[in-house]
C-alpha positions as protocol buffer text, in pm:
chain_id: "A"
residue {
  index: 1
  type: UNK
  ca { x: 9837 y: 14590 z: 13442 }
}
residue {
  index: 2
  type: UNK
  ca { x: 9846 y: 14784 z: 13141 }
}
residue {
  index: 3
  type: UNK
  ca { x: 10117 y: 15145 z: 13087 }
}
residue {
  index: 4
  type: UNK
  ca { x: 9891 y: 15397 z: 13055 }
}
residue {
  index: 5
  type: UNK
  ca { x: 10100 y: 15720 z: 13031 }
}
residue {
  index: 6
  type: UNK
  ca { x: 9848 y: 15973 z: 12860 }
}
residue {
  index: 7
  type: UNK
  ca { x: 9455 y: 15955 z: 12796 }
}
residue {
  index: 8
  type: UNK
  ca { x: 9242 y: 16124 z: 12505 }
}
residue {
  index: 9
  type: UNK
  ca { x: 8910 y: 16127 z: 12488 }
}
residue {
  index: 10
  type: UNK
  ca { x: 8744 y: 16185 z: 12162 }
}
residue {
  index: 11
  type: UNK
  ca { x: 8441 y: 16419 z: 12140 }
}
residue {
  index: 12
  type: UNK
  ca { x: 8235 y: 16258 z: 11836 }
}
residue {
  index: 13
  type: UNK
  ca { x: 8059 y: 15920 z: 11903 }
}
residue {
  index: 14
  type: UNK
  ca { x: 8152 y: 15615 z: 11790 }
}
residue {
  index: 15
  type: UNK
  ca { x: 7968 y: 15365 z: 11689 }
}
residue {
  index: 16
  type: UNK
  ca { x: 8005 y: 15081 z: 12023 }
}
residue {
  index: 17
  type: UNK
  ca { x: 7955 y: 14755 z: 11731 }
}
residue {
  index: 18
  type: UNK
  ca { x: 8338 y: 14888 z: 11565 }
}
residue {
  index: 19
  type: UNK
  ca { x: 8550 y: 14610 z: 11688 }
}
residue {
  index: 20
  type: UNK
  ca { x: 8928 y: 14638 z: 11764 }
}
residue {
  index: 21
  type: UNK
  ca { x: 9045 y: 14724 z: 11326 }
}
residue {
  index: 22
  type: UNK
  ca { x: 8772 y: 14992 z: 11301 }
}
residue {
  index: 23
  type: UNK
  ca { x: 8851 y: 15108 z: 11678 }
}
residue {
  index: 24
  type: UNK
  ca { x: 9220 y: 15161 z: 11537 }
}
residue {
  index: 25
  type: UNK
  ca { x: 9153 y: 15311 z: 11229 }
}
residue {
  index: 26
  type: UNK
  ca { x: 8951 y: 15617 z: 11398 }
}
residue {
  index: 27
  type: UNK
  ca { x: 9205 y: 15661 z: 11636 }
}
residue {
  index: 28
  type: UNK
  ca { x: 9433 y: 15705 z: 11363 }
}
residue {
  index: 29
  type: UNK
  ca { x: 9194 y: 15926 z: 11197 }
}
residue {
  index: 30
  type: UNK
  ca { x: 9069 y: 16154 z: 11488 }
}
residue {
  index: 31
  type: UNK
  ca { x: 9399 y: 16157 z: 11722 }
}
residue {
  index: 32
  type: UNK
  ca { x: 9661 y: 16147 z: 11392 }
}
residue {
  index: 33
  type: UNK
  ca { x: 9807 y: 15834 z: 11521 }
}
residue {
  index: 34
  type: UNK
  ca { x: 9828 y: 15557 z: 11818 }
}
residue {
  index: 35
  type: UNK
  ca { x: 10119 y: 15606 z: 12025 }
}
residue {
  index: 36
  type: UNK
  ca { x: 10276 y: 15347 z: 12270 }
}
residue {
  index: 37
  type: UNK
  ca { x: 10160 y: 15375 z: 12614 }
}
residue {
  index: 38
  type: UNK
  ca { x: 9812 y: 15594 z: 12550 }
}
residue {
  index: 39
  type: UNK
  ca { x: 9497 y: 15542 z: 12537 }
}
residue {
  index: 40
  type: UNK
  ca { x: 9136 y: 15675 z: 12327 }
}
residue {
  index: 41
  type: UNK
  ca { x: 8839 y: 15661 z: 12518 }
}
residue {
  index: 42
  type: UNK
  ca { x: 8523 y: 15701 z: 12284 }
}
residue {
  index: 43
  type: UNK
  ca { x: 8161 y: 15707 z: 12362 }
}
residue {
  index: 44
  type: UNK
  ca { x: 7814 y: 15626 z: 12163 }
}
residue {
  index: 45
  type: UNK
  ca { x: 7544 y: 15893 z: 12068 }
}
residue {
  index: 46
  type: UNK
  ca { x: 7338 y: 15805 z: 12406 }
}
residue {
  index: 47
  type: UNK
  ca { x: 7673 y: 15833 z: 12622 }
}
residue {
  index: 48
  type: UNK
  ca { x: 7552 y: 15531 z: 12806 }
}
residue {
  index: 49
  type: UNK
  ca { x: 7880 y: 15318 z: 12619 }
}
residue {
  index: 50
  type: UNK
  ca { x: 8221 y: 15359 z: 12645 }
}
residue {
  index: 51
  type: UNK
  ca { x: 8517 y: 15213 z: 12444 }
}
residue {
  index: 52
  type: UNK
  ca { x: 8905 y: 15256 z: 12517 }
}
residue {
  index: 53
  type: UNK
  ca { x: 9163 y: 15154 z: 12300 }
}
residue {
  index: 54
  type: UNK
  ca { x: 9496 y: 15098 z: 12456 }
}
residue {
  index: 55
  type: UNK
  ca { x: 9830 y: 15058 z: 12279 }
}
residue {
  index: 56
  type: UNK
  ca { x: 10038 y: 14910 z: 12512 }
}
residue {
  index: 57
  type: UNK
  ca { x: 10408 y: 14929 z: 12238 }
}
residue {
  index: 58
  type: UNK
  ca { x: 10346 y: 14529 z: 12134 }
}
residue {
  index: 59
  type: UNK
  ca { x: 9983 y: 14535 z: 12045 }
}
residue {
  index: 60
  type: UNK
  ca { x: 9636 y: 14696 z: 12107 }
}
residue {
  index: 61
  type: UNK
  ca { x: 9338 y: 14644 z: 12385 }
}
residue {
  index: 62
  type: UNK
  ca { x: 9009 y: 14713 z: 12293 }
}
residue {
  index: 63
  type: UNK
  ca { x: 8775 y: 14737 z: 12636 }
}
residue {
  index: 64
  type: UNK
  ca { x: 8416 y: 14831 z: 12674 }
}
residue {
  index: 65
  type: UNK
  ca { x: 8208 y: 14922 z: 12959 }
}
residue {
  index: 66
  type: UNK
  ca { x: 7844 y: 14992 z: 12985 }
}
residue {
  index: 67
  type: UNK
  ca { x: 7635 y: 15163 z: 13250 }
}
residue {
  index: 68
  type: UNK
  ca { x: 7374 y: 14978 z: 13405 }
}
residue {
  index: 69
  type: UNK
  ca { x: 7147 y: 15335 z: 13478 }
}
residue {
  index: 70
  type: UNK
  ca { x: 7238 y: 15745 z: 13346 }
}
residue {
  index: 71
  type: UNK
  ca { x: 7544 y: 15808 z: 13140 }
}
residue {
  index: 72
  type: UNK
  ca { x: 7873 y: 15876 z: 13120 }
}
residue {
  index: 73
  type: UNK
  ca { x: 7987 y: 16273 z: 13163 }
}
residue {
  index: 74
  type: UNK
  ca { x: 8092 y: 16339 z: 12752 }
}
residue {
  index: 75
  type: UNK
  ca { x: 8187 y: 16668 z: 12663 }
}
residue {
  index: 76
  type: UNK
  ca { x: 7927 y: 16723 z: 12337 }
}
residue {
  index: 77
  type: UNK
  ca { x: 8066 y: 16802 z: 11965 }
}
residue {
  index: 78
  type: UNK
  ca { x: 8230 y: 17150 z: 12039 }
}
residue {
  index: 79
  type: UNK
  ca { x: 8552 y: 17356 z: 11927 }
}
residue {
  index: 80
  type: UNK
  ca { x: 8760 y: 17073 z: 12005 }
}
residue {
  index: 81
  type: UNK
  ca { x: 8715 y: 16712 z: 11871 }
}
residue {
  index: 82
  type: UNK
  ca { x: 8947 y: 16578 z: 12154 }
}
residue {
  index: 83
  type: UNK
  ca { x: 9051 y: 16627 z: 12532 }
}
residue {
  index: 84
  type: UNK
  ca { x: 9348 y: 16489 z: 12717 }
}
residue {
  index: 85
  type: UNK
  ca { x: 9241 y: 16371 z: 13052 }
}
residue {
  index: 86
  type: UNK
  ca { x: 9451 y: 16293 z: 13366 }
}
residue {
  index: 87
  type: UNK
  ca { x: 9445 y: 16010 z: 13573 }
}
residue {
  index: 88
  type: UNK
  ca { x: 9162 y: 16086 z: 13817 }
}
residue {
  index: 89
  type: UNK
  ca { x: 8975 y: 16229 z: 13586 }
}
residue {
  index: 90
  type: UNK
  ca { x: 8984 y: 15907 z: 13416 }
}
residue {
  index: 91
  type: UNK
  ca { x: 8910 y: 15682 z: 13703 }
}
residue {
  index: 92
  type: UNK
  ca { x: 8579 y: 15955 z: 13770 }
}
residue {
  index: 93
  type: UNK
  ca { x: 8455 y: 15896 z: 13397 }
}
residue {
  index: 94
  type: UNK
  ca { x: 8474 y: 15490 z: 13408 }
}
residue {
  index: 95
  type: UNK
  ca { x: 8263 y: 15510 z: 13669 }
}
residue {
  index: 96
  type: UNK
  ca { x: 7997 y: 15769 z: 13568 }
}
residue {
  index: 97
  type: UNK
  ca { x: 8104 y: 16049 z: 13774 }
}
residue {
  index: 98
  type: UNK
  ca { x: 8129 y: 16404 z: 13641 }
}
residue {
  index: 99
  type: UNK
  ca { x: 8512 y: 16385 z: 13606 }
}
residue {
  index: 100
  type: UNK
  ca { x: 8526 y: 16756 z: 13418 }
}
residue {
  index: 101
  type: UNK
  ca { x: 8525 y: 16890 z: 13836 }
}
residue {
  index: 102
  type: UNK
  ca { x: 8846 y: 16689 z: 13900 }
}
residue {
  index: 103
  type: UNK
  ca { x: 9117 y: 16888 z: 13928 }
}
residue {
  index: 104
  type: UNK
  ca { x: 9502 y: 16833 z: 14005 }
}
residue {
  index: 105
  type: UNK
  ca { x: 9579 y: 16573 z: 14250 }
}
residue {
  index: 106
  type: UNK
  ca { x: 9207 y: 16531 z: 14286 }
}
residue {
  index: 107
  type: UNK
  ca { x: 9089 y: 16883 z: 14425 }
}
residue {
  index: 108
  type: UNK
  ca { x: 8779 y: 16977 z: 14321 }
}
residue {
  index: 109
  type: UNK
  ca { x: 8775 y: 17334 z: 14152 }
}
residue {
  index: 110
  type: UNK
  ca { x: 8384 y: 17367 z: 14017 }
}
residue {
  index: 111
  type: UNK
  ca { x: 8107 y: 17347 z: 14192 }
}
């Protein structure tokens, strides 16, 4: 439904009651700008949240999901405060699965 062209996930929580002007303004802040066609995936402290802004070249989406039981795979505060994911490895995060063993064309390289 929705262009999605490149995905970046952001390492530092966010807090999941920022609605769609504060979303913006830390992707602008963490990622240096929004680009057309991308989208920021952001987590809470308890990784149990999720938020992804798209910008899809007119306007922005703001989404959220939440996990009924565990948490969502989120790389913790480390050298790098953000990640670009590929497509699998996006569809295995939305849906709680540890997406960091998803490799190319959806081989999995780590056991």
């Amino acid at each position: 439904m929705i262009r999605i062209d490149a995905v970046w996930l952001a390492t530092q929580p966010l807090d999941m009651r920022a609605g769609t002007e504060s979303a913006l303004a830390r992707v602008v802040q963490v990622f240096g700008a929004a680009h057309p066609h991308q989208a920021y995936l952001f987590a809470n402290r308890r990784a149990n949240r999720l938020k992804v802004l798209v910008h899809d070249g007119i306007g922005v989406w703001l989404a959220a999901r939440r996990l009924n039981a565990g948490k969502f795979i989120w790389p913790r505060d480390g050298a790098t405060a953000t990640l670009a994911l590929t497509k699998p490895q996006l569809d295995a995060l939305v849906l709680g699965l540890p997406w960091q063993r998803v490799g190319e064309a959806g081989i999995i390289r780590v056991l």
